[in-house]
N, C-alpha and C positions, 0 to 999 in steps of 0.2 A: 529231646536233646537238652544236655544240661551248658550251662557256662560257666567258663573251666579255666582262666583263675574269672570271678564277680564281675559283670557289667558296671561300669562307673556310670554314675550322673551325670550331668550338665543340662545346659540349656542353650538352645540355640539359637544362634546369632543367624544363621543366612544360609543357602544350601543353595552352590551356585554353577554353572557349566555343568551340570548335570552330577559330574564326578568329586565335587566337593561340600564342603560345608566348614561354616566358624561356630563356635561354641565356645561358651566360658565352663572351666569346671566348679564344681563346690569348693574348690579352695582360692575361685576368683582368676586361676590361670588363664588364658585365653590362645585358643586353638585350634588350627586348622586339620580338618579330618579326610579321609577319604568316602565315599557314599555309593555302598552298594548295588546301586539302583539308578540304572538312567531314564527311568519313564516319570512321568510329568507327576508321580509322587501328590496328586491332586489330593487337596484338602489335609497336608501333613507337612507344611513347611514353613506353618505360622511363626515368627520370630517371636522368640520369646518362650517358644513350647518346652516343655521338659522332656530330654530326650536322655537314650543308654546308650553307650559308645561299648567296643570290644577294644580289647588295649595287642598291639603287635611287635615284639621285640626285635622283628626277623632285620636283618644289617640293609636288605634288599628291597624292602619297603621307605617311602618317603614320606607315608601319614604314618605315625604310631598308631591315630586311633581312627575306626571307623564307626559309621553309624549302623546301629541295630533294630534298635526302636526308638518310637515316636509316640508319647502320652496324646491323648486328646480326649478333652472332659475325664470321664474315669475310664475311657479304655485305653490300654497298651498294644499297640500294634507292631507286627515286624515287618520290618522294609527292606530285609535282604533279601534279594534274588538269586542269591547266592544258596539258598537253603530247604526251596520246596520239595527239588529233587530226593533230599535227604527225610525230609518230614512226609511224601508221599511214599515212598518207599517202604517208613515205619509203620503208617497207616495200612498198608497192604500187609507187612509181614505180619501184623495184631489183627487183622483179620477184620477190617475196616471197611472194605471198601468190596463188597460184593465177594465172589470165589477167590480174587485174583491170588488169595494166599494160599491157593492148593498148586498156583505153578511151583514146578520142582527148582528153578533159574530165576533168576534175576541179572541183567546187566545194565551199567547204565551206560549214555553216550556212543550206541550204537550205529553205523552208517547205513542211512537207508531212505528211499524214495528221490526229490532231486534234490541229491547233494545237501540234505540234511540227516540230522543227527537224531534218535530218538531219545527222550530223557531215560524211559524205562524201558526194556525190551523183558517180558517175559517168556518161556520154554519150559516146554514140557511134555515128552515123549505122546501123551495119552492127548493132552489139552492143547498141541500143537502150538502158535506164536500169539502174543498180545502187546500190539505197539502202544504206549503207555507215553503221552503228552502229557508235561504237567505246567499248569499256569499258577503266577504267585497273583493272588486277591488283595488288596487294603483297601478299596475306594467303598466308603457308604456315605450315603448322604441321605437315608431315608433311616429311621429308628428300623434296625432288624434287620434289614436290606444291605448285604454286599452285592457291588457290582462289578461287571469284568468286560470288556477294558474300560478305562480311565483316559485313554485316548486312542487314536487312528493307532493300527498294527496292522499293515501287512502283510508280516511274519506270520502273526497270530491263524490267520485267513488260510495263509499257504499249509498249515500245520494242519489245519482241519482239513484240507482237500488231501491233504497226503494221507492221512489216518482212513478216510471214506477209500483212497485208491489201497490199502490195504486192506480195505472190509472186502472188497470185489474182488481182491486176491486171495478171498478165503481165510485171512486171516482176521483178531479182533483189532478194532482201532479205539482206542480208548482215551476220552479226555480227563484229568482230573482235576479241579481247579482249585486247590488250595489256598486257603483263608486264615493269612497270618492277624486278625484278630477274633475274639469269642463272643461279642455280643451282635451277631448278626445267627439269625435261623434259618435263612433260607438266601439262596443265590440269584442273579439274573443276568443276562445277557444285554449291554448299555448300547441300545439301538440309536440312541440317542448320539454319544458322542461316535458311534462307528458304526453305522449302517450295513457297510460292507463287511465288515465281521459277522454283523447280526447274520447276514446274509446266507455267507459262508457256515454260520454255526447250523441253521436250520438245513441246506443243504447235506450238511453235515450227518446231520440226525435220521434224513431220510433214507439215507445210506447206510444206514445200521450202525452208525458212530455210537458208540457208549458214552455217557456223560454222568461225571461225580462229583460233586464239591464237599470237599473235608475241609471240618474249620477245626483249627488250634485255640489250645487255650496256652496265653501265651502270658509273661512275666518277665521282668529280670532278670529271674535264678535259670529259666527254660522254655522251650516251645513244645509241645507235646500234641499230636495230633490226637482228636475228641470225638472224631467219628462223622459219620454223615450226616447234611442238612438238605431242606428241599433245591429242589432245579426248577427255576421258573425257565419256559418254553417263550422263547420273544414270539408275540403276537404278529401276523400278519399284518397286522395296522400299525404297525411299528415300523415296518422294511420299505 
């Protein structure tokens, strides 16, 4: 996906209630934005970082601008959560991500299991249904190493027992965990800050859960999904 009119610069002043942030622009402006993203955004909210804002004319909006990305050292990562659903999607329809680009369907936002939503729902007369979870990735903290989560989810946990109660329904459950930056080659599962995710993912697994991580190479100008990197399995000495 491209941006459509150019990401502006800045640099950020603070990124605060979750739902905001202050930044000064290149021409010295100073301003408040709105921010994508309500998880603990770990390791991306050092003041002073150089960040890309999206610019929003709409009458009904009260930030004009929000945040996109987050520079640190020389990578560019993205923080919207707003846009995995879109960037996994792409990845399947270019044929990314294992068969999934032979389902004939695609829907996204789908009602199903308890009282949640699926990101992707695939169909196909021959290949029958493929519930399609997608998670957005930014947290590393090891050179190469993305990790997921970045904190406690519950959600996250309940997502993966839902997918495993559709594998037993005969259908496929499928996780994808997409990696809004490009210098990491392989994924892991952060037993560390959530156990009980860990938990739930291994469970998960046992159940015939499918798991992918797609990382983007991402920019200014666009985020483009790059295809698959390894899936580290959390270690039983980890849980």
């Amino acid at each position: 996906m491209y941006f459509d009119p150019p990401l502006l610069p800045a640099v950020l002043v603070q990124r605060y209630k979750r739902f905001l942030f202050d930044a000064v622009l290149e021409d010295g402006s100073a301003i408040t934005g709105s921010c994508p993203n309500t998880g603990s955004m770990r390791g991306l909210t050092a003041p002073g970082s150089r960040i890309w804002l999206s610019q929003h004319d709409s009458p009904t909006r009260k930030y004009r601008h929000m945040l996109e990305m987050v520079e640190v050292g020389d990578t560019t990562i993205g923080i919207n959560t707003g846009l995995p659903n879109r960037l996994a999607e792409e990845a399947i329809r270019a044929g990314q991500v294992s068969d999934l680009h032979l389902y004939a369907k695609v829907e996204r936002e789908r009602k199903y299991g308890r009282n949640s939503r699926i990101d992707l729902l695939l169909s196909d007369p021959q290949r029958g249904l493929a519930y399609v979870e997608v998670k957005n990735v930014h947290f590393s903290r090891i050179q190469g190493l993305a990790e997921f989560p970045d904190s406690p989810t519950k959600r996250g946990a309940k997502h993966l027992e839902e997918l495993g109660d559709m594998v037993e329904m005969g259908h496929r459950g499928i996780m994808v965990y997409l990696i809004q930056r490009d210098d990491c080659d392989r994924l892991s599962i952060c037993a560390e800050f959530d156990p009980l995710y860990a938990s739930a993912f291994r469970y998960a697994r046992q159940r015939g859960v499918e798991v992918f991580a797609v990382q983007c190479r991402v920019s200014p100008q666009q985020i483009v999904p790059a295809g698959l990197i390894a899936m580290d399995e959390p270690a039983l000495a980890d849980l």
